[in-house]
N, C-alpha and C positions, 0 to 999 in steps of 0.2 A: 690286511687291506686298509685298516685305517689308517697303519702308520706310511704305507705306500700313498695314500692321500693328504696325510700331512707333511708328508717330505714333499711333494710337489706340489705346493700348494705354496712352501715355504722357499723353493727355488724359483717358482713366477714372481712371488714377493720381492725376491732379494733381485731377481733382471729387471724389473720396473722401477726399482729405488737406483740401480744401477743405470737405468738409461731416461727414465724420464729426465730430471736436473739438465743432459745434454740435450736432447729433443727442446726442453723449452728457454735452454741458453740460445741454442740455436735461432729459434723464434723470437728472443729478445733480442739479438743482434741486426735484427732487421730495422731499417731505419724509411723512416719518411721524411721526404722535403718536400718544400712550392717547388713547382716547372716554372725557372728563371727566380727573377729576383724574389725577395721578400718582401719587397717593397714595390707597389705604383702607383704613379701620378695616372688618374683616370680623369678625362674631361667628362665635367657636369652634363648630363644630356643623351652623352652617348648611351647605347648597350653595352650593358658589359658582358666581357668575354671573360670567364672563368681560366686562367692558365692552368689550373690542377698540380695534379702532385705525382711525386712519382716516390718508387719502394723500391730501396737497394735492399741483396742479402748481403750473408758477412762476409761473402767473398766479391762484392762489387756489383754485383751482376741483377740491371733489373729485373722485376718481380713483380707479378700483380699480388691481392691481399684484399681483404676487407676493411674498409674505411670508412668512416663516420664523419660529415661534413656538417658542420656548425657557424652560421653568423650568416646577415646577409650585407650585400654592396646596396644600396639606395642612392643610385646613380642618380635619382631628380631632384638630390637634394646636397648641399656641400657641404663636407664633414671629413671626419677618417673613420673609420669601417677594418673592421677584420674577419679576416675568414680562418677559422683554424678545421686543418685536416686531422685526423687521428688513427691510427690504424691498430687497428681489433682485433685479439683473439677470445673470441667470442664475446665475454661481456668485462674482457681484462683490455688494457691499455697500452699498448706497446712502444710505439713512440707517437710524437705530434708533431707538426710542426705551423707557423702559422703564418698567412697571408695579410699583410698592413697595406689595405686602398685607399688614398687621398684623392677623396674627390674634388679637384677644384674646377671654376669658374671658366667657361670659354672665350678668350675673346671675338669680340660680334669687330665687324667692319667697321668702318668711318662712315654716318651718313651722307652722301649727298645730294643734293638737290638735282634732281634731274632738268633738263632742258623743256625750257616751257612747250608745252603742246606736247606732252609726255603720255599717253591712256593705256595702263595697265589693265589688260583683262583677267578678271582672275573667275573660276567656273567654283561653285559650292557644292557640296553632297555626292559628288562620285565617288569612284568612278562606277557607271551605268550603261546599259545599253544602248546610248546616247554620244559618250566621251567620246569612240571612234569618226563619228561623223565632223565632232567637235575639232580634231586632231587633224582631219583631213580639209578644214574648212580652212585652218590657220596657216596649214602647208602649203596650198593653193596661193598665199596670198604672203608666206612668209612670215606670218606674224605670232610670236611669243608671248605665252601667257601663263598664268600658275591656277594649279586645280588644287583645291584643299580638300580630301580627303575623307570619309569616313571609312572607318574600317572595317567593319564586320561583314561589308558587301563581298565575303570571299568567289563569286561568281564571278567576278571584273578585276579582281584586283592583280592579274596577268598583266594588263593594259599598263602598271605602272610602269614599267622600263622600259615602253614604248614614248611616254611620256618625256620623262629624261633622255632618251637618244636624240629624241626631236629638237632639245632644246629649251623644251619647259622647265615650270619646276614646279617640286611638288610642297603643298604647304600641308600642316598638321589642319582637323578640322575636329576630329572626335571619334570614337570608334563607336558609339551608339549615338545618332543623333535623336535618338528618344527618349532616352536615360537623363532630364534636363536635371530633375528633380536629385538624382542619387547625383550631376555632375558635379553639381556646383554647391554639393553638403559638406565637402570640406577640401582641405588642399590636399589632403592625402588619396580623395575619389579622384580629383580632378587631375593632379601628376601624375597616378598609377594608371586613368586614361591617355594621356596625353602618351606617355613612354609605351602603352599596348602600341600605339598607331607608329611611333619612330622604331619601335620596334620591326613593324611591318615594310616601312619602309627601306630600313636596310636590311631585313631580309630577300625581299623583291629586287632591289635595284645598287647596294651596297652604297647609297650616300644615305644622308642624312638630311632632314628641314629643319631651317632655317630660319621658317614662317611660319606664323599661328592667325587663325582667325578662329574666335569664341563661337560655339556654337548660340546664335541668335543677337549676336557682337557684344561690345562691350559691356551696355545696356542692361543685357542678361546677365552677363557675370558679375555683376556688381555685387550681387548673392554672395559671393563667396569673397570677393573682392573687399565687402564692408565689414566681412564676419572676423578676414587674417589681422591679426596686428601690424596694423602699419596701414594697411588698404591698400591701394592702385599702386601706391610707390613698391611696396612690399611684394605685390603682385606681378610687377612689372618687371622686377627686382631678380626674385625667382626665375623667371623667363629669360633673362638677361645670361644669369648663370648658365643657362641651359644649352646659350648660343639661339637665341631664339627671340623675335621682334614679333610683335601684336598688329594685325591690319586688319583697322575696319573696313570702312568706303563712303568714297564723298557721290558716286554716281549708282541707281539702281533702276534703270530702265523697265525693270520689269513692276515695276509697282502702280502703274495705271492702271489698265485696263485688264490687263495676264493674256495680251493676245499679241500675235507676232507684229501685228500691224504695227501694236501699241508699242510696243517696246523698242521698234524703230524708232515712233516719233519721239516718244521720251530722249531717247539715246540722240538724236541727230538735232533736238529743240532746244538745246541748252540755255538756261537763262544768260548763261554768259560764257566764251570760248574757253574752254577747258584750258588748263595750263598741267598740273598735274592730276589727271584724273583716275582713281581707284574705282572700276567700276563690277561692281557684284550682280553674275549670273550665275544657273544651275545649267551643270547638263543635264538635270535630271530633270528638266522643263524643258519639254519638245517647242512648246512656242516661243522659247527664247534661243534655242539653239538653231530654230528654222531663222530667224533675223538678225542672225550674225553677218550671216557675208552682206548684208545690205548695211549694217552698221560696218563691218571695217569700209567697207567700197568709199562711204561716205566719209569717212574718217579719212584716206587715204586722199581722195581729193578736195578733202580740207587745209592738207597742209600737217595732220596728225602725223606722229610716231608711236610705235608699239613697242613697248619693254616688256620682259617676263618683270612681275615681280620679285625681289630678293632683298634681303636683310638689307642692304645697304639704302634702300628707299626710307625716307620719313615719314615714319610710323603716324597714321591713322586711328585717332580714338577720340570713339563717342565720347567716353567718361575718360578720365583722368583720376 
């Protein structure tokens, strides 16, 4: 019996030393590449898209596999970046292969100066249970405007491709406009914001903005503004890379009174005829979106025109 247990003990031996070597040539024959090139030019700003990797065996034919993903893209910021894939058998390394992304610089349009008697309506903090009425006031009367955004309202934020069909456009705002304190602690809280929200954006509606307005405007982001090396220029700088222009506002109607009455008279009392005016409302304030149609009516037989906001207007800032 024992030698019946030693002889087969000693032929499992000798078929594993026999066929393992092939089993795990086999396995190393298997290769990984990137899906398309090994190289791309990624625009600063956008989301990026993973193109992934794909697993030949040794007869050509793809293959899935276990694979190990290492490095990230930092799309809000311009650099080269790699991503390398690896594919694993178990805690061995089989082949790699690796992804080189160049992030560059967008280019933003030619500003220019719009035609005097110009009033850009732009709405703050949506979208809300409000923006629809907002949307229906502007369709009645034809007139274009840009809503800047927060994001974490996932209750409303359906409404954004309705937005865009219409005609507007949508500007970056923040994706917690109560986070002032964590927003503006470094550039790294503040662009990994900014990209949550473009990120939502073209999820929703497949473009991207364009436009940013600072939550609390420039004023407030000086915070972060003063802190980066370089300041506003460097600020600006960044933003620029992004495909993305900074608006404040020269008109805010609602800062009298905070009643519909009031924001009429503000908006229709100007100390002097508007030429190009950037004027800041919320749909998230019933009393300002109740005295819209009495501000366009009045605007309209003034002699006013109505633009959506868009990169191509002359950027608006408190600070500089």
């Amino acid at each position: 019996m024992p030698v019946k247990k030693t002889l087969i003990s000693f032929l499992l031996a000798a078929l594993f030393i026999v066929h393992f070597p092939a089993a795990f040539a086999l396995k190393s024959e298997c290769r990984i590449c990137t899906r398309g090139p090994s190289e791309l030019i990624w625009p600063c700003g956008l989301p990026f898209e993973d193109p992934g990797y794909r697993i030949y065996g040794p007869d050509g034919s793809e293959r899935g596999g276990l694979v190990r993903s290492e490095g990230e893209v930092c799309t809000w910021r311009v650099g080269d970046y790699s991503r390398r894939y690896v594919l694993m058998d178990g805690e061995r390394e089989l082949s790699s292969a690796v992804l080189t992304v160049h992030v560059v610089p967008q280019n933003l349009p030619e500003i220019a100066a719009p035609p005097k008697g110009t009033i850009c309506l732009t709405f703050d903090d949506g979208p809300c249970e409000n923006t629809a009425e907002v949307l229906e006031i502007l369709a009645e009367y034809n007139v274009k405007a840009c809503f800047f955004i927060v994001g974490f309202q996932q209750k409303y934020l359906d409404i954004l491709p309705r937005i865009v069909a219409e005609g507007h456009t949508l500007g970056i705002h923040c994706y917690d406009h109560r986070a002032y304190r964590w927003l503006y602690q470094s550039a790294e809280n503040y662009f990994s914001d900014l990209m949550q929200v473009q990120q939502i954006i073209y999820d929703r509606t497949g473009t991207v903005a364009h436009v940013l307005r600072f939550p609390g405007g420039s004023r407030t982001a000086s915070f972060l503004a003063w802190a980066l090396e370089g300041g506003y220029p460097e600020f600006y700088g960044r933003l620029a890379d992004l495909g993305i222009r900074a608006y404040d506002w020269n008109v805010q109607p609602e800062s009298g009174t905070k009643t519909t009455e009031g924001t009429i008279i503000d908006f229709t009392h100007p100390t002097e005829p508007y030429e190009y005016a950037v004027v800041l409302q919320h749909d998230t304030r019933y009393f300002s979106v109740k005295a819209l149609e009495r501000m366009i009516q009045w605007a309209l037989s003034e002699g006013y025109t109505f633009a959506a906001l868009d990169a191509s207007f002359p950027e608006i800032h408190f600070y500089d």
